[in-house]
C-alpha positions as CSV (number, residue, x, y, z in Angstrom):
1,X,0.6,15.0,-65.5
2,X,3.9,14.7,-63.0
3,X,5.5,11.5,-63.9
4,X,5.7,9.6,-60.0
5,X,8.7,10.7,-57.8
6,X,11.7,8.4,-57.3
7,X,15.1,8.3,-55.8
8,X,16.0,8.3,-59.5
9,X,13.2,11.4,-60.4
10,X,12.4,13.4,-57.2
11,X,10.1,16.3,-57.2
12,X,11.2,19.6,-56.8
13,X,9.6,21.5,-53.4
14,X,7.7,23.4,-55.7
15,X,6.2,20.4,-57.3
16,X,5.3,18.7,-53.5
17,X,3.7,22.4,-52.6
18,X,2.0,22.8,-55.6
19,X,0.4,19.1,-55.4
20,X,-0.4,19.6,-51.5
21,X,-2.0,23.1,-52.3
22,X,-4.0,21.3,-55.3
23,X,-5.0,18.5,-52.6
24,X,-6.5,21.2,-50.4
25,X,-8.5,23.1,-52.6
26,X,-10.3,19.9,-53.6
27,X,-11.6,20.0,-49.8
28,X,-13.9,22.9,-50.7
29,X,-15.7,24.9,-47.9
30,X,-15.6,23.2,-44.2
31,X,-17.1,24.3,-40.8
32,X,-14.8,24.8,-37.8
33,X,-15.2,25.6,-34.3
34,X,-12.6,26.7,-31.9
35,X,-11.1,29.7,-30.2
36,X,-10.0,33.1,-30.8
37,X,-6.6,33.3,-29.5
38,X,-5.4,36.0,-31.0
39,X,-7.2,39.0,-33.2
40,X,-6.0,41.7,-35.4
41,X,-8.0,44.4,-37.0
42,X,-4.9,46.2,-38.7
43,X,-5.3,46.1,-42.0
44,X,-7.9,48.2,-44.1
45,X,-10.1,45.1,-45.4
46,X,-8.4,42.1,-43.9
47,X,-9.0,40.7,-40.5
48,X,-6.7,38.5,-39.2
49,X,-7.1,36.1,-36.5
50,X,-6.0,32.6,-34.9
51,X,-8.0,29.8,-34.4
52,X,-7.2,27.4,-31.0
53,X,-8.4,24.2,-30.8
54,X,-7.9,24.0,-26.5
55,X,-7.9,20.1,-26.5
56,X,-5.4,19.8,-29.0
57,X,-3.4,22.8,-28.5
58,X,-3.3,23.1,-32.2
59,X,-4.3,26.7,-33.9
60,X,-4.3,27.6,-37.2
61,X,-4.1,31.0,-38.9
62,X,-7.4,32.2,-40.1
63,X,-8.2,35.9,-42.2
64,X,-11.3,36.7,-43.5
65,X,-13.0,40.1,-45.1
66,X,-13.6,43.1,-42.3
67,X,-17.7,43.1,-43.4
68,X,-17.7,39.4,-41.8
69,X,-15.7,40.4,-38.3
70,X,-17.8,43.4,-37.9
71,X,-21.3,41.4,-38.7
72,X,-23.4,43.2,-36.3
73,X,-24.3,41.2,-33.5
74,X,-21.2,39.3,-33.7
75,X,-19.2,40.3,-30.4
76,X,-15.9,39.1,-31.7
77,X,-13.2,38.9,-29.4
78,X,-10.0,37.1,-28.3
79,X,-11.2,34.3,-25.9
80,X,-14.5,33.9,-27.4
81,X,-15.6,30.2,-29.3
82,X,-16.8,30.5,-32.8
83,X,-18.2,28.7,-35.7
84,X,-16.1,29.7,-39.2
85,X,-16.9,28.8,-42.1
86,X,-13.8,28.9,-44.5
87,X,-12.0,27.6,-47.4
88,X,-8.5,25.8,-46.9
89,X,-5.9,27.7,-48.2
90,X,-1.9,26.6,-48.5
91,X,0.0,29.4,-49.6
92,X,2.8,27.6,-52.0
93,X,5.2,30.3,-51.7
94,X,5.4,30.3,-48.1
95,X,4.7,27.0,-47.2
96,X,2.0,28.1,-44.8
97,X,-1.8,26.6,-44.2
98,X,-4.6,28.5,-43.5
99,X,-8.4,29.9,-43.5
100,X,-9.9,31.8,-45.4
101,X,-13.5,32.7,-43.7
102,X,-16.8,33.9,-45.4
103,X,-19.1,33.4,-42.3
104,X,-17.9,33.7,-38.8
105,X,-20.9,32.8,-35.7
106,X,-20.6,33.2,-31.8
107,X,-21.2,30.1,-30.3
108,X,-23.9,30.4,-28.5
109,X,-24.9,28.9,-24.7
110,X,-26.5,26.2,-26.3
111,X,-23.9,25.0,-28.3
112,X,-21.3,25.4,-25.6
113,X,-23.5,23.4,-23.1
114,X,-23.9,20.9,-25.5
115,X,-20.1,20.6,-26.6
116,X,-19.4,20.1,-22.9
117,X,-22.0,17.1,-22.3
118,X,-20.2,15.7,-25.3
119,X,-16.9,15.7,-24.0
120,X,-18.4,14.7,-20.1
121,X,-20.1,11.7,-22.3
122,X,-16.7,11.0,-23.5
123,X,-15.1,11.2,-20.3
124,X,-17.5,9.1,-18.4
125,X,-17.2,6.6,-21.1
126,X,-13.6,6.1,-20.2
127,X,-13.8,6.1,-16.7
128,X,-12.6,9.0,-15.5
129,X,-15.6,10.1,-13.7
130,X,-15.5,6.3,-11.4
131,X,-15.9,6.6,-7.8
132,X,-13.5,3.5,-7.3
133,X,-10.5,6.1,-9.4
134,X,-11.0,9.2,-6.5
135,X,-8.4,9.4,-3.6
136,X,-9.1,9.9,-0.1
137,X,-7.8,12.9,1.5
138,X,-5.0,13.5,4.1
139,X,-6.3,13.8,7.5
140,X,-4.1,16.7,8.4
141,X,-1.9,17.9,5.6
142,X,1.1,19.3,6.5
143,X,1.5,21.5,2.8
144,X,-1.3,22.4,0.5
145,X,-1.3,23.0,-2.9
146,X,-3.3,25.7,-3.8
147,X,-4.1,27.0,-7.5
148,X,-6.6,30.0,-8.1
149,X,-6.2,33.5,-9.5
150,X,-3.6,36.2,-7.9
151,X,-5.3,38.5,-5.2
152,X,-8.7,36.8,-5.8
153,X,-11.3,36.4,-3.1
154,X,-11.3,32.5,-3.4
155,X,-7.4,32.4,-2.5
156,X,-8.1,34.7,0.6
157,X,-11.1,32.6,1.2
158,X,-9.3,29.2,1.6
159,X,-6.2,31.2,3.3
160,X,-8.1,33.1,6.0
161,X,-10.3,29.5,6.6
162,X,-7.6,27.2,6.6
163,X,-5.3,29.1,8.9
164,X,-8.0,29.6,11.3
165,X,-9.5,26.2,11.5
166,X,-5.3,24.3,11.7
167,X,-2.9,27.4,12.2
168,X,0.0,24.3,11.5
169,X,-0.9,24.6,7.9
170,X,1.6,25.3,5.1
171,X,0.2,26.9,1.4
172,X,2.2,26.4,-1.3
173,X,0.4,28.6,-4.1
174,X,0.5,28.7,-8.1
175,X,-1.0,31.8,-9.3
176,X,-2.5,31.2,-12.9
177,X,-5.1,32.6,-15.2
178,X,-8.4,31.4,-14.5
179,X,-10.1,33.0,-17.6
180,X,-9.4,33.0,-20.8
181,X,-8.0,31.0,-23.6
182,X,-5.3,30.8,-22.1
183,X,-6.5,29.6,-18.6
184,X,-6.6,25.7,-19.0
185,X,-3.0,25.7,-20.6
186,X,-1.9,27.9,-17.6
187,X,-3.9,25.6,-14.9
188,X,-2.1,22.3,-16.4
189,X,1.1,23.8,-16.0
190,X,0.2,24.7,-12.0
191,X,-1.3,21.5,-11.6
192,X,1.8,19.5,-13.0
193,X,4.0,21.5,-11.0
194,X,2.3,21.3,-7.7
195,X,1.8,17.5,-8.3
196,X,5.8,17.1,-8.9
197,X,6.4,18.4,-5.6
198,X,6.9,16.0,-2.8
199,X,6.1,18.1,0.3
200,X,2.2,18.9,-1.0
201,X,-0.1,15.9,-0.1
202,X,-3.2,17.6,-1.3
203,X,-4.1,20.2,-4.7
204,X,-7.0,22.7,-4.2
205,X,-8.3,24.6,-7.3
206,X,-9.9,27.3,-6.4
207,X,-12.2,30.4,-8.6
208,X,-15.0,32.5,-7.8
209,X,-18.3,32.4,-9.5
210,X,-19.1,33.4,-13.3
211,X,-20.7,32.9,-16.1
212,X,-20.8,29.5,-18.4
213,X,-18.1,31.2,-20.9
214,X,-15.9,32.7,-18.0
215,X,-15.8,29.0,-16.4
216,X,-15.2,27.1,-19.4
217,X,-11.5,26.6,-19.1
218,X,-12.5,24.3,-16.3
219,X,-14.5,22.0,-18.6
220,X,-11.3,21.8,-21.1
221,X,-10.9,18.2,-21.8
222,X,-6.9,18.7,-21.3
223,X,-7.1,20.2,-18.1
224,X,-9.6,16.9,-17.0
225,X,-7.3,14.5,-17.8
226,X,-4.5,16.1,-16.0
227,X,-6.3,16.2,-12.8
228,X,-7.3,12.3,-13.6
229,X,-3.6,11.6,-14.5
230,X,-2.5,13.4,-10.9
231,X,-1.1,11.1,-7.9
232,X,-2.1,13.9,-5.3
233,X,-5.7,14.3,-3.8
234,X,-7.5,17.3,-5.8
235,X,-10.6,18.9,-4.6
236,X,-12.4,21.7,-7.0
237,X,-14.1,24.4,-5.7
238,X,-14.9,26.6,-9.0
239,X,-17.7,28.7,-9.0
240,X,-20.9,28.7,-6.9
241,X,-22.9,25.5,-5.4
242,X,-25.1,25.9,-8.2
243,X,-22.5,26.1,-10.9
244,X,-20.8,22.4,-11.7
245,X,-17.9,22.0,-14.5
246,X,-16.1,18.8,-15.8
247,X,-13.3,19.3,-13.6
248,X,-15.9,19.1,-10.4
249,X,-16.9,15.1,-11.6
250,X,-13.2,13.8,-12.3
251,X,-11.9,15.7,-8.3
252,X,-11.2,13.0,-5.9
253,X,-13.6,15.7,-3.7
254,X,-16.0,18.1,-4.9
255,X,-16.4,21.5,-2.9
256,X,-19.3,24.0,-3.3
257,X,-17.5,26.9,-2.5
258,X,-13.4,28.1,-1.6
259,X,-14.9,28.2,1.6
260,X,-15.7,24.3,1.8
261,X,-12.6,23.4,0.3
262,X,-10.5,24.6,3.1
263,X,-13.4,23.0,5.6
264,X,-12.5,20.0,3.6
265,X,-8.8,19.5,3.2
266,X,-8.0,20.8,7.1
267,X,-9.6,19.8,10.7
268,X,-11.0,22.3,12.8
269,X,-8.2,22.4,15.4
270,X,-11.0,23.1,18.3
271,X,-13.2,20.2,17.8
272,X,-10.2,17.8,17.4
273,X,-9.1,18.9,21.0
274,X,-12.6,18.4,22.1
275,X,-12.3,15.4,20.6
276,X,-9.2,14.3,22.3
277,X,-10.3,15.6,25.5
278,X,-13.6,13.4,24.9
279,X,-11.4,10.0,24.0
280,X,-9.5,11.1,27.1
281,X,-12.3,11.2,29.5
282,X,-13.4,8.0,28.1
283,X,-9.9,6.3,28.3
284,X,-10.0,8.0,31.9
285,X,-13.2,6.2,32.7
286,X,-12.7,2.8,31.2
287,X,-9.3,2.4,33.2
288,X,-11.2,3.6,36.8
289,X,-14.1,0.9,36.3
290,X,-11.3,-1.5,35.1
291,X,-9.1,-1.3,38.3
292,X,-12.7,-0.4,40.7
293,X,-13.4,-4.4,38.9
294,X,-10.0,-5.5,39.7
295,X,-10.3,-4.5,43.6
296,X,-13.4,-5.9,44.2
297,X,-11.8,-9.2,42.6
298,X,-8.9,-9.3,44.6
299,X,-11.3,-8.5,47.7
300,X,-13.6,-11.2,46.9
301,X,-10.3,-13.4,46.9
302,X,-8.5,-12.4,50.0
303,X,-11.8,-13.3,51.8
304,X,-11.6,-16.6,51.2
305,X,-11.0,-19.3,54.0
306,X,-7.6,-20.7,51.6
307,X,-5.9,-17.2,51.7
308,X,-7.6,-15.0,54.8
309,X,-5.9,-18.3,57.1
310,X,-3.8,-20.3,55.5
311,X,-2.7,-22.1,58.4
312,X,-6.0,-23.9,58.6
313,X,-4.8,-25.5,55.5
314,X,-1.8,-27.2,57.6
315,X,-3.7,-28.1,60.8
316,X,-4.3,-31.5,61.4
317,X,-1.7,-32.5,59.0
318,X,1.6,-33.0,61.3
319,X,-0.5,-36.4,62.6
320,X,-1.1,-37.7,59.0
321,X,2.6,-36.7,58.4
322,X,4.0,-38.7,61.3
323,X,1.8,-41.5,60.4
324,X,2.6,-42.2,57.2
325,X,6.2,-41.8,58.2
326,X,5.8,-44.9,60.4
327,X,4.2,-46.8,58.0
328,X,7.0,-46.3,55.3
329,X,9.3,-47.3,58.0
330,X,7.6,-50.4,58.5
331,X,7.5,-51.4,55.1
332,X,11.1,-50.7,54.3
333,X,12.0,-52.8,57.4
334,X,9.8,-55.6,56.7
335,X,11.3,-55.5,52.8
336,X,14.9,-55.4,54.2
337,X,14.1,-58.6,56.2
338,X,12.9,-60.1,53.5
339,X,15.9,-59.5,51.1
340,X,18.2,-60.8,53.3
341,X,15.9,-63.8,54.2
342,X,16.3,-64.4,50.7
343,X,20.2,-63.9,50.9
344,X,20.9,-66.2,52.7
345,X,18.8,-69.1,51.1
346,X,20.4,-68.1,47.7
347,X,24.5,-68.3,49.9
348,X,22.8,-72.0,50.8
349,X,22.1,-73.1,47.7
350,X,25.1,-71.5,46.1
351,X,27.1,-73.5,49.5
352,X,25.5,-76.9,48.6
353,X,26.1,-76.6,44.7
354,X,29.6,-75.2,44.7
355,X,32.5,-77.8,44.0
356,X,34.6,-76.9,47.1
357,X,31.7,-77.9,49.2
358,X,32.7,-81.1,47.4
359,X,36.0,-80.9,47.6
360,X,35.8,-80.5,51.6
361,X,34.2,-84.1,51.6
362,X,37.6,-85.5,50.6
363,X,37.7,-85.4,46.7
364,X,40.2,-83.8,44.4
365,X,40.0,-82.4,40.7
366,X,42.7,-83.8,38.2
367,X,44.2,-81.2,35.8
368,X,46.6,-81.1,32.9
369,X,48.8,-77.9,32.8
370,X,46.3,-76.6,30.5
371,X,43.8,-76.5,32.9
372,X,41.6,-79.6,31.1
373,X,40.0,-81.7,33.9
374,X,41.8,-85.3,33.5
375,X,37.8,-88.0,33.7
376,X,39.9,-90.7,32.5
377,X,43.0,-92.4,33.0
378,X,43.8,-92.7,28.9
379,X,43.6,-89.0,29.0
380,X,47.1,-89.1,30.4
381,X,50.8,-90.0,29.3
382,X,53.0,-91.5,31.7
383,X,55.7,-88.6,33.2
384,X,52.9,-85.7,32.6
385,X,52.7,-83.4,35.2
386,X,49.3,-82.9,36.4
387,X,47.6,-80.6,39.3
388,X,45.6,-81.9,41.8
389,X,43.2,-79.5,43.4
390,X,42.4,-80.5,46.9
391,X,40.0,-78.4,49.4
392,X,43.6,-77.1,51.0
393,X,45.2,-76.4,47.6
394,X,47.1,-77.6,44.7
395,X,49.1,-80.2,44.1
396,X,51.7,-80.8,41.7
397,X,52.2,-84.7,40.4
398,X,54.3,-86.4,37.9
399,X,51.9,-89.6,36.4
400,X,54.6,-93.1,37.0
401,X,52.0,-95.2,35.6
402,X,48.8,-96.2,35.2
403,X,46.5,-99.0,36.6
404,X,44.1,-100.8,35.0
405,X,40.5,-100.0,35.4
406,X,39.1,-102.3,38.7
C-alpha cells in the first residue's frame, strides 16, 4: 500500500501514473460510439485509428488487431460512425490514454436515425426548436451570407436565382466542407464568421441532396446550437424537400431546395414594380375621386343664395342702420338732459347748504390763528388776535374785552 500524499510526502509521477493506470483497468470492457477521424492500416497487425466524439470535439486514440478492421462486412472508413468495443488503456510511460478494441460495428441507419431523434428530443426539450425564438427575414437584403460547398450546384443555384429575381444583391460566400467528419466543425466556423460580420443581414446554408450519412453533419448538435446562438436570420436549404435534418427545425426559415432559399431571402424585382405600379394607380385613383368630391363640394357651395349674391345679404339693411342710429341719438340726448337736470338740483342743494350762502345773509365765522372756530366768548383771552371771516373776506381783530352774556 502507498502511504497518502502530502506536502510533507508527495508522490512521485510514476506513483500518480501508475495509480491512474490501476484506476482504469478496474473499468473493464466499455462500448463507445463515435467517429472515425482518422485511420491507419500501417503496421503489419496493428490498426490504428481516432475516435471523434462531433458534439464534444473530444477524440481519443483507439488501435485494435487488423482481423477486427478488416471483419468482412465492416466498410471501415474515415468519416464513418461506429460502435467499439474496447478496454481502457493508460500507457504509464507516456502518459497517454487510449483504446484498445476487440469488436468494432458500423452504425447502422437505424441507430443513426435513432441517435438523431435523441438529440432533436433534447433539443426540443430546451427550446431551440420554439416558433416564438425564429427571426423574421429582411425584406430586401442588401448582403447575403451564403455557406455551401465550393463549385457546387446549390451555390450556383441560389447565385443564378437571386441575381435574377434582385440584380442589387451582394453574396458574401464561405466555402466549407459539407461532408465529412470534418463538415460540422468547418460549417461552425463559416457560420460564426458570417454572423460577426456587420454588412450580412441574412445566413443561407445551402447543400445538395444525399444520403442520411452524407447529411449527418447537419444534424450535429454543435452546429444546432450555433445557428440557435446566431443574431442573423438563417434559412437551411440542405438536401431535397423530402430530406429534413436538425439544422432545418432550429432555422428561423426552412427552404425545400437552394432554389427556394434564394425565392426566400430576395423579392422578385418584376412583381415588386408591378406592385408599385399597382399602389400607384391606386394612390392615382384615390386622389382623382378625392379632388372630383372636393369640386362638386365647392360647387354645391358657390350655388348658394349667401355666396352666388352676397349683396342680398346687405339689402334692406342701410334703413335698419339709419334707424337705429336715430334712436341711439335719442337716448343719448334724452340721458344728457337728464344728467344735467340732475346737476343742477345737486349745485342747489350744495348752494343752500354751503356756509357762504350763510355768510351772504350777514353772519361772520370767529377764528383763532389756529384756525379753531371761537362758539364762545370764554374761549378767548383778552388782546388775542382773532380772524373774522365775512362773505367779502377776512378780518383781522385784536379782542379789548369781553361782555357779559345778555
Amino acid at each position: 500500500m502507498t502511504a497518502p500524499s502530502s506536502p510533507d510526502q508527495p508522490w512521485p509521477v510514476r506513483t500518480v501514473a501508475r495509480k491512474v493506470a490501476e484506476w482504469i483497468g478496474r473499468l473493464g470492457e466499455v462500448w463507445v460510439e463515435g467517429q472515425v477521424a482518422q485511420l491507419s492500416r500501417r503496421g503489419a497487425a496493428t490498426v490504428f485509428l481516432t475516435l471523434r466524439d462531433t458534439a464534444a470535439d473530444l477524440s481519443v486514440p483507439v488501435t485494435c488487431p487488423r482481423d477486427v478492421a478488416d471483419r468482412p462486412g465492416l466498410a471501415l472508413t474515415e468519416g464513418a460512425r461506429v460502435l467499439v468495443r474496447a478496454r481502457p488503456d493508460y500507457y504509464v510511460a507516456r502518459g497517454s490514454f487510449s483504446l484498445r478494441a476487440t469488436e468494432i460495428r458500423a452504425v447502422g441507419l437505424g441507430e443513426l436515425l435513432a441517435r438523431i431523434e435523441r438529440i432533436r428530443s433534447l433539443l426540443a426539450a430546451e427550446g431551440l426548436f420554439d416558433a416564438a425564438r425564429k427571426k423574421p427575414l429582411p425584406f430586401a437584403p442588401g448582403v447575403v451570407g451564403l455557406i455551401t460547398g465550393k463549385d457546387s450546384a446549390a451555390e450556383r443555384d441560389v447565385l443564378v436565382t437571386a441575381r435574377r429575381r434582385w440584380p442589387a444583391v451582394r453574396f458574401a460566400v464561405q466555402h466549407c466542407l459539407v461532408q465529412g467528419p470534418s463538415a460540422a466543425e468547418d460549417v461552425i466556423g463559416a457560420l460564426q464568421r458570417l454572423d460577426r460580420d456587420p454588412e450580412v443581414e441574412v445566413v443561407v446554408l445551402a447543400r445538395g441532396g444525399g444520403s442520411v450519412e452524407d447529411l449527418l453533419p447537419f444534424s450535429d448538435e454543435g452546429l444546432v446550437r450555433a445557428i440557435a446562438a446566431c443574431r442573423t436570420p438563417v434559412v437551411t436549404a440542405v438536401g431535397h424537400e423530402t430530406d429534413t435534418t436538425l439544422v432545418d427545425h432550429v432555422a428561423d426559415v426552412r427552404a425545400a431546395t437552394p432554389t427556394d432559399a434564394a425565392h426566400r431571402v430576395v423579392p422578385e424585382i418584376g412583381e415588386q414594380r408591378r406592385l408599385v405600379e399597382g399602389l400607384r394607380a391606386r394612390a392615382r385613383a384615390l386622389l382623382a375621386g378625392r379632388l372630383d368630391q372636393q369640386e362638386r363640394w365647392l360647387d354645391s357651395v358657390r350655388s348658394r343664395p349667401v355666396l352666388a349674391e352676397p349683396a342680398r345679404l346687405l339689402a334692406g339693411r342701410d334703413d335698419d342702420v339709419a334707424a337705429l342710429r336715430r334712436r341711439g341719438t335719442r337716448t343719448l340726448v334724452h340721458r344728457v338732459d337728464l344728467a344735467a337736470r340732475d346737476l343742477e338740483h345737486a349745485r342747489a342743494r350744495i348752494a343752500a347748504l354751503s356756509p357762504q350762502a350763510t355768510l351772504e345773509r350777514g353772519y361772520a365765522l370767529v377764528q383763532t390763528t389756529d384756525g379753531a372756530l371761537v362758539r364762545d366768548p370764554v374761549e378767548v383771552a383778552v388782546g388775542e388776535e382773532l380772524a373774522v371771516r365775512v362773505a367779502g373776506g377776512r378780518i383781522a381783530v385784536r379782542v379789548t374785552g369781553q361782555d357779559e352774556q345778555p
